[in-house]
C-alpha positions in Angstrom: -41.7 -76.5 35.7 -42.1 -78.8 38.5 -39.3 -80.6 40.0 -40.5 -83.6 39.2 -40.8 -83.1 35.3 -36.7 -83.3 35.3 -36.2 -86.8 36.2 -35.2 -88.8 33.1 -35.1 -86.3 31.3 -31.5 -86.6 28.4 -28.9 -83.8 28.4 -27.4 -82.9 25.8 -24.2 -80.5 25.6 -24.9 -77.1 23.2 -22.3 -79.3 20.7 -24.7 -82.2 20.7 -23.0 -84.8 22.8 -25.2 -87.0 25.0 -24.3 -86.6 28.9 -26.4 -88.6 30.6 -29.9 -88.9 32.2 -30.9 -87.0 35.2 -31.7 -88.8 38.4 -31.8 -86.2 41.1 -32.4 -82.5 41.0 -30.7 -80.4 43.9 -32.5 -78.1 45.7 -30.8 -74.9 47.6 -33.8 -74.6 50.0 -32.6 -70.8 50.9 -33.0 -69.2 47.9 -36.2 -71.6 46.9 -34.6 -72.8 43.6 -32.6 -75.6 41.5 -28.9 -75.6 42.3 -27.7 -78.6 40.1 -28.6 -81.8 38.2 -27.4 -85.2 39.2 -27.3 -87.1 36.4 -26.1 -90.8 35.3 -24.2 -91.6 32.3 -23.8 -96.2 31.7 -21.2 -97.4 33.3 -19.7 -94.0 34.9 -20.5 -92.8 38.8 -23.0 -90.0 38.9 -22.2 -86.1 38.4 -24.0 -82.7 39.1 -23.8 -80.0 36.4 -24.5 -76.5 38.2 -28.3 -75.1 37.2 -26.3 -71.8 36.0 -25.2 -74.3 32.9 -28.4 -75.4 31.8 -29.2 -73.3 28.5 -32.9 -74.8 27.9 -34.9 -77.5 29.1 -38.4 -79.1 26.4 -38.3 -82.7 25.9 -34.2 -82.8 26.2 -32.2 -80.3 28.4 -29.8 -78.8 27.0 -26.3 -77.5 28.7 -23.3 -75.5 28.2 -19.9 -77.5 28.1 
């Protein structure tokens, strides 16, 4: 997947509760991989959920809470 194909993309906890949008992927450029999600929820400041939550990404991604 490229990084590119994450941006506004919905999360969704594993329990089905929206979280937000994501509108910046973080990068840790030693190891060459994802590190976190920034994402947006209305009206709340943005947030990153660590990569190591992210239990599967298709049209919605989907994360452990």
């Amino acid at each position: 997947m490229k990084v590119s194909d994450y941006y506004g993309l919905d999360m969704y906890s594993d329990k089905g509760y929206y979280i937000g949008e994501v509108q910046e992927v973080m990068l840790d450029l030693d190891e060459g991989e994802v590190a976190g999600l920034v994402f947006e929820r209305k009206g709340k400041r943005n947030k990153m959920i660590p990569y190591g939550s992210v239990l599967a990404i298709g049209d919605i991604i989907v994360i452990k809470r």
